[in-house]
C-alpha positions in Angstrom: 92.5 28.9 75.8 94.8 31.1 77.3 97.8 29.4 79.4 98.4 30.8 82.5 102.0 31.4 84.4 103.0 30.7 88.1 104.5 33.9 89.0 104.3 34.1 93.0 102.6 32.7 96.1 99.5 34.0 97.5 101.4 34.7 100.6 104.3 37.0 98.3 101.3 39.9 98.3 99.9 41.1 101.3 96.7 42.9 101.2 97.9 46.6 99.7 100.7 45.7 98.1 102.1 45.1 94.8 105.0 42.8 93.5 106.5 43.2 90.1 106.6 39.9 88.3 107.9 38.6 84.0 106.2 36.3 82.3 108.2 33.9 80.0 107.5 36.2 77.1 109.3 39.2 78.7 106.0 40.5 79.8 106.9 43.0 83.0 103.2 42.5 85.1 102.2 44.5 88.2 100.3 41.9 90.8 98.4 43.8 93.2 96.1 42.4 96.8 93.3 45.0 96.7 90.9 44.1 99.8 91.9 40.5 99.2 91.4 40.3 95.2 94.2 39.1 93.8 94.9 41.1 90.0 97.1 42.2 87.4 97.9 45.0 85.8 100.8 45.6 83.3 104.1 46.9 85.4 105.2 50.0 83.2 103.3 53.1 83.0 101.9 54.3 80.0 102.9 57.7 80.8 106.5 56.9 81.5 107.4 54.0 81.5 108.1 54.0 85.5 107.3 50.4 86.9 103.9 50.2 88.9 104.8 47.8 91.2 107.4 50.5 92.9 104.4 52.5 93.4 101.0 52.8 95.6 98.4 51.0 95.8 95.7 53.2 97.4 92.7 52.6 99.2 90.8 53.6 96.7 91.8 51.0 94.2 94.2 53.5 92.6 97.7 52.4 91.5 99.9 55.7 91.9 103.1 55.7 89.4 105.4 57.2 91.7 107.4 59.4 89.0 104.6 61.8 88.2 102.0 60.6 90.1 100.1 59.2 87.5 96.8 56.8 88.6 95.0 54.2 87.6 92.4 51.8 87.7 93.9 48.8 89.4 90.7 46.4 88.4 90.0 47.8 85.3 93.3 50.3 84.3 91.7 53.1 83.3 93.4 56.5 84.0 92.1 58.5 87.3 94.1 60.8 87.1 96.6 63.2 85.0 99.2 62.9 83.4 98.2 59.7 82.5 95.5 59.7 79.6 95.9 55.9 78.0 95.0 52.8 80.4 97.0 50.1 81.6 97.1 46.3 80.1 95.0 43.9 82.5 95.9 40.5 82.9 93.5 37.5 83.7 94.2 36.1 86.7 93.5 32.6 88.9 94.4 31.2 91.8 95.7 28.0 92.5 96.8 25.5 95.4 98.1 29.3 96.7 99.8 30.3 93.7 99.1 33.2 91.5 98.8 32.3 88.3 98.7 35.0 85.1 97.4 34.7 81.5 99.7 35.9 79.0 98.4 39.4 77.3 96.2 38.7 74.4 93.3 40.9 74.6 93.2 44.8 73.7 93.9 47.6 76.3 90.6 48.2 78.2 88.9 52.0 77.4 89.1 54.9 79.5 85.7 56.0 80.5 87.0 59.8 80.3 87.4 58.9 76.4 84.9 58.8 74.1 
């Protein structure tokens, strides 16, 4: 069983936003507030590198990286759009007594449905 980290209050992400949180294990994570859902994606771009959470989360459900304009996924972090062509680390996520609690990354990346 996974053990999940306190990383911010409910209240620290308002709907269509995003706050860039690290986990114990140096783990930079991108929490996001789409429509009310609560999630996590890893913060760095696999494009670049560029941190997510200084990004856009649109309302779409797209995360725009804002160095090259790279987006993804936020539910599921698969790539939507170029230049970005692998996906983006999700993190399990609960809630708790209004805190935001994330798993630690043990699973593999999810799949891209525009790869085969």
């Amino acid at each position: 069983m996974s053990e999940f980290e306190d990383v911010a209050g409910v209240s620290d992400v308002a709907e269509g936003h995003l706050l860039g949180v690290k986990l114990s294990d140096g783990e930079h994570v991108c929490v996001y507030n789409y429509k009310g859902t609560i999630g996590a994606v890893s913060d760095l771009c696999t494009h670049s590198e560029f941190y997510m959470s200084d990004g856009v989360l649109h309302r779409d459900g797209s995360l725009e990286c804002m160095w090259h304009g790279a987006r993804f996924d936020c539910r599921t972090g698969a790539p939507r759009r170029f230049p970005a062509i692998k996906p983006l680390p999700v993190y399990e996520v609960e809630i708790a007594d209004g805190r935001i609690r994330v798993a630690p990354r043990t699973s593999v990346e999810p799949t891209s449905p525009e790869q085969p």
